[in-house]
BARO-488932 format. One record per residue (C-alpha): residue in one letter; x, y, z. Coordinates in Angstrom, 1 decimal. Each point is the difference from the previous one (the first is absolute). Layout:
R  code       X       Y       Z
R     A       X       Y       Z
...
//
This chain:
R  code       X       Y       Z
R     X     0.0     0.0     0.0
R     X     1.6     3.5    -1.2
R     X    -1.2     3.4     1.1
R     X     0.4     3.3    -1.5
R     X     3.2     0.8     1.6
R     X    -1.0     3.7     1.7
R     X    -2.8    -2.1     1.6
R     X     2.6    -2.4     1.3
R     X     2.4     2.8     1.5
R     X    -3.1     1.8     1.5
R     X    -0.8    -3.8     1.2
R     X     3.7    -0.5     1.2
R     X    -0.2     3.4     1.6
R     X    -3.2    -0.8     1.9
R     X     1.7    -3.3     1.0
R     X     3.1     2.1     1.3
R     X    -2.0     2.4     2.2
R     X    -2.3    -1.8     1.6
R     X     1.9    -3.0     1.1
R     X     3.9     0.5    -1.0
R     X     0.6     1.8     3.8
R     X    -0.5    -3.2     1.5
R     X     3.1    -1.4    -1.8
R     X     2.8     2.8     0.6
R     X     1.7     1.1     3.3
R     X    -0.1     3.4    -1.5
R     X    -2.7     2.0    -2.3
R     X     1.3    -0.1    -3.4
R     X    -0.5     3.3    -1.8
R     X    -2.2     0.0    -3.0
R     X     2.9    -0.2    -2.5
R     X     1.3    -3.1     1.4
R     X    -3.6    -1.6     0.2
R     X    -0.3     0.9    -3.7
R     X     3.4    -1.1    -1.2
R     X    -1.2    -3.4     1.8
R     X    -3.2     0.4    -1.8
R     X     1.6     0.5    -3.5
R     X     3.1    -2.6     0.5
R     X    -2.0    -2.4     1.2
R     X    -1.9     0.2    -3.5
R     X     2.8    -0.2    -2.3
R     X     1.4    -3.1     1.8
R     X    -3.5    -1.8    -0.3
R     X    -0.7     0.9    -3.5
R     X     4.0    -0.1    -1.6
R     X    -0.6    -3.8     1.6
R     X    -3.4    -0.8    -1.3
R     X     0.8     1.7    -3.7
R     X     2.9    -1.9     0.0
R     X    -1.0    -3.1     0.8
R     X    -3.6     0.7    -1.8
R     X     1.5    -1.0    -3.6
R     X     1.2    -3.2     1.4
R     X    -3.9    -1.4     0.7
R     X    -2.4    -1.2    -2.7
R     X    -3.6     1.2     0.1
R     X    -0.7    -3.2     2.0
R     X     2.1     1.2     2.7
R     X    -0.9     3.4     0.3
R     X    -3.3     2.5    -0.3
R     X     0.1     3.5     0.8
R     X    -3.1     2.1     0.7
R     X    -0.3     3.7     0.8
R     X    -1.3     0.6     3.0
R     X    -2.6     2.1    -1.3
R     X    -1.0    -2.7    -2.6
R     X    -0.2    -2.5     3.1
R     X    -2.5     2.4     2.4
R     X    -2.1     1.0    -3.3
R     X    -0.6    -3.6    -0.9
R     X     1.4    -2.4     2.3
R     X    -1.7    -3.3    -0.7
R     X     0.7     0.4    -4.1
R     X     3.0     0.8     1.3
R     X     0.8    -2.7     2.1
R     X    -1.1    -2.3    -2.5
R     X     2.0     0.9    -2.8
R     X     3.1    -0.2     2.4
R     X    -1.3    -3.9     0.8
R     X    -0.2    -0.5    -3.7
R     X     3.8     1.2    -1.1
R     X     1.6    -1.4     2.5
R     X    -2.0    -4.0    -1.1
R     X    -2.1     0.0     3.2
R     X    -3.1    -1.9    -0.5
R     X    -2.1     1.8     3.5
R     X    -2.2     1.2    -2.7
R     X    -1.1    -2.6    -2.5
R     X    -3.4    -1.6     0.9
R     X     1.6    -3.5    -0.2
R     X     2.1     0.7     3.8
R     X    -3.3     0.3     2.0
R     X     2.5     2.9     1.9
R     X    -1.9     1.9     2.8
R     X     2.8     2.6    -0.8
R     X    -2.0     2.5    -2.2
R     X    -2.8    -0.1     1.9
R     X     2.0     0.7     2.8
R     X     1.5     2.7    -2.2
R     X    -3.5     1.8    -0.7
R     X    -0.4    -0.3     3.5
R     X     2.6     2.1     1.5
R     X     0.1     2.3    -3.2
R     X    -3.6     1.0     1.3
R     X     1.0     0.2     3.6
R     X     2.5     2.4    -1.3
R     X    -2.0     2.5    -2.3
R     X    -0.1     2.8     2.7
R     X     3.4     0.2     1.0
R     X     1.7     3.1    -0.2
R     X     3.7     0.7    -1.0
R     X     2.4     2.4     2.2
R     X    -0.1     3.0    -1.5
R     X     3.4     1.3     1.3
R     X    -0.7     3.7     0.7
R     X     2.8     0.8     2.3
R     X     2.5    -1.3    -2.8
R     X     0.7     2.8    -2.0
R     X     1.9    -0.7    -3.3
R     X     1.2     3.5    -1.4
R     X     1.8     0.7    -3.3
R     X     3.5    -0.6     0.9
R     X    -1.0    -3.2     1.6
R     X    -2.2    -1.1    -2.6
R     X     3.0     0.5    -2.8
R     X     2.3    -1.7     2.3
R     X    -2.1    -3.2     0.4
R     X    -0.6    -0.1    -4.2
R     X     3.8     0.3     0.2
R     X     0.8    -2.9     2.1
R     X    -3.1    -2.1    -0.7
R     X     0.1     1.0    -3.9
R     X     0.2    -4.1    -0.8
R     X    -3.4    -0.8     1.9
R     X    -1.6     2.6    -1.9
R     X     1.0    -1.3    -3.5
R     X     0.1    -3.6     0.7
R     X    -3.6     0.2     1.5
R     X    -1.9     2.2    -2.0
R     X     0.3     3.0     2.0
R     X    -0.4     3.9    -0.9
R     X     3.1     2.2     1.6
//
């Protein structure tokens, strides 16, 4: 599952200031919590493109996450299918997408964080489509 990367930042950031001070003997400042924030996304991505081109499609599906959220079961499905698992075809009996309708439903209110304190301005913005410049272009992203 990908996400456009601001989102993920503003995610990360979230992440950092609600639960990071739990971690550290002392506050880090904002800069250091960011330059976590964006190394920690080069060293996941730089690993996953890298290694990406060394799956087949049976091995590997990627989704957006806003692809996922707008229509998870299709979704879902279509990830079962490419990567040869059979939870879907009528001939399995599988309780799984039943199960999966289930929980989708349960799930139709839920509401995303909206990150308000997280502020991303201009310079910070530029500087994440600097250092994150291969997630957008290898996922589809506008800078």
């Amino acid at each position: 599952i990908h996400r456009n990367p601001y989102e993920v930042f503003l995610s990360g950031a979230h992440m950092a200031s609600t639960t990071y001070g739990w971690w550290f003997l002392q506050q880090p400042s904002d800069s250091h919590l960011q330059e976590y924030i964006l190394r920690q996304g080069e060293i996941l991505h730089d690993e996953y493109f890298s290694s990406r081109e060394l799956l087949d499609t049976h091995n590997c599906a990627e989704v957006s996450f806003k692809q996922l959220t707008e229509n998870p079961q299709e979704n879902i499905k279509r990830i079962y299918a490419q990567l040869g698992w059979d939870s879907f075809d009528d001939e399995t009996k599988s309780t799984y997408p039943n199960r999966l309708e289930m929980q989708c439903e349960e799930l139709k209110g839920y509401q995303q964080n909206k990150y308000k304190h997280v502020i991303i301005d201009d310079q910070l913005k530029q500087t994440i489509r600097e250092r994150w410049k291969l997630q957008f272009q290898k996922l589809g992203y506008d800078e």
